[in-house]
C-alpha positions in Angstrom: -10.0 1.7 15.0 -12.2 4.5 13.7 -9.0 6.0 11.9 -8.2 2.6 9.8 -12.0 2.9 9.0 -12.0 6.4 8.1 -8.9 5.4 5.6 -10.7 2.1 4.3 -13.6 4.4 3.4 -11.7 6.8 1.8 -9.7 4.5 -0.4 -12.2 3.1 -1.5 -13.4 6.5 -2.8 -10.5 6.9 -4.6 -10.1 10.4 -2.2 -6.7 11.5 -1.6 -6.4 13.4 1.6 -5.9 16.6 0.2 -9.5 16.1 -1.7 -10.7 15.1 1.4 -9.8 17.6 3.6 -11.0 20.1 1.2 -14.6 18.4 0.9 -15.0 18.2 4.8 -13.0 21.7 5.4 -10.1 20.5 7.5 -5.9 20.4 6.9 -4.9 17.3 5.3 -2.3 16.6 7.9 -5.5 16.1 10.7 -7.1 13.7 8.2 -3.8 11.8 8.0 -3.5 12.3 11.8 -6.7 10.7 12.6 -6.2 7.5 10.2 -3.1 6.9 11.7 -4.5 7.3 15.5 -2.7 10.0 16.6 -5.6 12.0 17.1 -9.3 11.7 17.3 -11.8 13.7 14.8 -14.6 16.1 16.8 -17.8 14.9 16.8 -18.6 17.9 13.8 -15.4 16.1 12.0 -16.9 12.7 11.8 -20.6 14.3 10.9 -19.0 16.1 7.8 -17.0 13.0 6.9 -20.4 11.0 7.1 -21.8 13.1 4.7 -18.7 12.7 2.6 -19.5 9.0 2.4 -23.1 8.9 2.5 -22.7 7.1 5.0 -24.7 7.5 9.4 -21.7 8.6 11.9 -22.3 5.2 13.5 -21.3 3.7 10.5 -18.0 5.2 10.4 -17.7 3.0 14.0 -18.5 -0.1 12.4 -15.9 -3.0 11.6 -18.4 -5.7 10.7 -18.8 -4.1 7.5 -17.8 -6.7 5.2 -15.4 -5.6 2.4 -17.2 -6.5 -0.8 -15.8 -9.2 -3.1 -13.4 -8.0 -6.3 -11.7 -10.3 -9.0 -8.3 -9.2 -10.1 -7.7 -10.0 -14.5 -5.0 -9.7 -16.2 -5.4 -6.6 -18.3 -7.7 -4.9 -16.1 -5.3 -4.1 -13.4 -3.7 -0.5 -13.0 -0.2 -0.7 -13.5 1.6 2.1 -10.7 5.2 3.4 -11.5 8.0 3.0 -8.7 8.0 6.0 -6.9 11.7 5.6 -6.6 13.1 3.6 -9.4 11.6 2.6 -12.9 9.6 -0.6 -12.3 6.0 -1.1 -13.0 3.7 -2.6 -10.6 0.7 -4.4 -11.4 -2.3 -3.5 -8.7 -3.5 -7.7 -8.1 -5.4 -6.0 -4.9 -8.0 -3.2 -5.1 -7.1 -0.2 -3.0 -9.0 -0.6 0.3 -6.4 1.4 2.8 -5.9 -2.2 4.6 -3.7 -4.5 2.2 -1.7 -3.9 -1.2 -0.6 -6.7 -3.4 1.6 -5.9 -6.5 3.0 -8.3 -9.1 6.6 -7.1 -10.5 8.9 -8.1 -13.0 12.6 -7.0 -12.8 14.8 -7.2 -16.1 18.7 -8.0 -15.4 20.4 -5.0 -14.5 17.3 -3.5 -12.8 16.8 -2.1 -8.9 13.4 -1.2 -7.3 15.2 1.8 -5.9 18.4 3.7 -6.4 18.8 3.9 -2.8 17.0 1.7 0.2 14.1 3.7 1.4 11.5 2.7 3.9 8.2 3.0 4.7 5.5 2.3 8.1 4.4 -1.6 7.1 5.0 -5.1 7.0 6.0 -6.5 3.7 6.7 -9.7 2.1 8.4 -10.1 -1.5 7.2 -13.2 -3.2 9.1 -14.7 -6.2 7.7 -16.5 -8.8 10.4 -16.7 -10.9 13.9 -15.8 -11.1 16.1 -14.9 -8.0 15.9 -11.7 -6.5 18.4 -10.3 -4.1 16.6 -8.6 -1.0 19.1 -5.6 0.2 17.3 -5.1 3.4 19.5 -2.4 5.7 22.8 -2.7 3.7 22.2 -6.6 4.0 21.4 -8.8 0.8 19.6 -12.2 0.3 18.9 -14.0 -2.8 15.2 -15.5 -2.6 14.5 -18.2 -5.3 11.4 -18.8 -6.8 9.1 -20.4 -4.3 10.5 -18.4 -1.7 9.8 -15.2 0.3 11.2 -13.1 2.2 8.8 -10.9 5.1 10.2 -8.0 6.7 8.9 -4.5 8.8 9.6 -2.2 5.8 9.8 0.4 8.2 14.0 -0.9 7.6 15.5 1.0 4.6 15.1 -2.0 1.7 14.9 -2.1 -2.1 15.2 -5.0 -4.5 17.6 -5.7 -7.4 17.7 -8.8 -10.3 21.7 -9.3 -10.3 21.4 -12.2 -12.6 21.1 -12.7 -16.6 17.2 -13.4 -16.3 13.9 -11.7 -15.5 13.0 -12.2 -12.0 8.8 -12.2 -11.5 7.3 -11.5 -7.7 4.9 -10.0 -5.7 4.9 -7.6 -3.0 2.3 -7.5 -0.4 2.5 -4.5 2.1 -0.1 -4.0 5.3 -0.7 -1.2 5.9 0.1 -0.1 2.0 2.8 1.9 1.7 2.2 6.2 1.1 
């Protein structure tokens, strides 16, 4: 719990972990092990993070903390690049560590990846228009518009339009993917 806080908070921030860890004087990699759970922070961890934040160490422990409201416009949202291919996602959710929702449109021809990778999440590809053909462990699935298709992306998976038309969808991923 207190390490999908401690990411939430730092997303928010805009911090990467490297940053992070600098500011607070610890290795990235225990920063990445305590938001994933694998480890717990020392008491002069979490006091150093708290003043990070500007935030009480009890606050770090609390999950009533509502997440404040944000409208997504068209225009205003940062468009990401495909770590692994060439599309460009649009950023419909804000980054909050907890929930990622990207709007993408693939031209004929074009593939999300060269190659299926994977990554620790649930996602689910929605398509608004166009069909897009899901190749989800060597297995493909054309999803019409109107349809999705949910998955543990955790399974090597990329996305392809094999037809003469622009296919439009959206990706949502929980935890986001890294």
């Amino acid at each position: 719990m207190i390490g999908s806080q401690l990411r939430a908070l730092r997303m928010t921030k805009g911090l990467s972990l490297r940053a992070l860890a600098t500011a607070v004087g610890v290795s990235p990699t225990l920063l990445s092990q305590v938001e994933r759970g694998v480890t717990e922070p020392s008491l002069s961890t979490l006091r150093r993070l708290a003043d990070v934040y500007a935030v009480s160490v009890a606050d770090l422990f609390s999950p009533d903390k509502k997440m404040p409201t944000e409208v997504s416009r068209p225009g205003e949202r940062p468009v990401l690049l495909s770590p692994r291919g060439t599309v460009r996602y649009e950023r419909i959710t804000p980054s909050n560590g907890a929930l990622e929702v990207l709007r993408a449109v693939l031209e004929p021809g074009d593939v999300t990846s060269p190659e299926p990778w994977s990554h620790s999440s649930v996602e689910c590809a929605y398509v608004i228009t166009g069909s897009l053909t899901a190749d989800i462990e060597g297995v493909t699935q054309t999803v019409h518009a109107g349809e999705a298709v949910t998955f543990d992306s955790g399974i090597p998976h990329r996305y392809l339009n094999e037809t003469d038309d622009s296919v439009e969808f959206v990706i949502s991923t929980s935890p986001p993917a890294q």
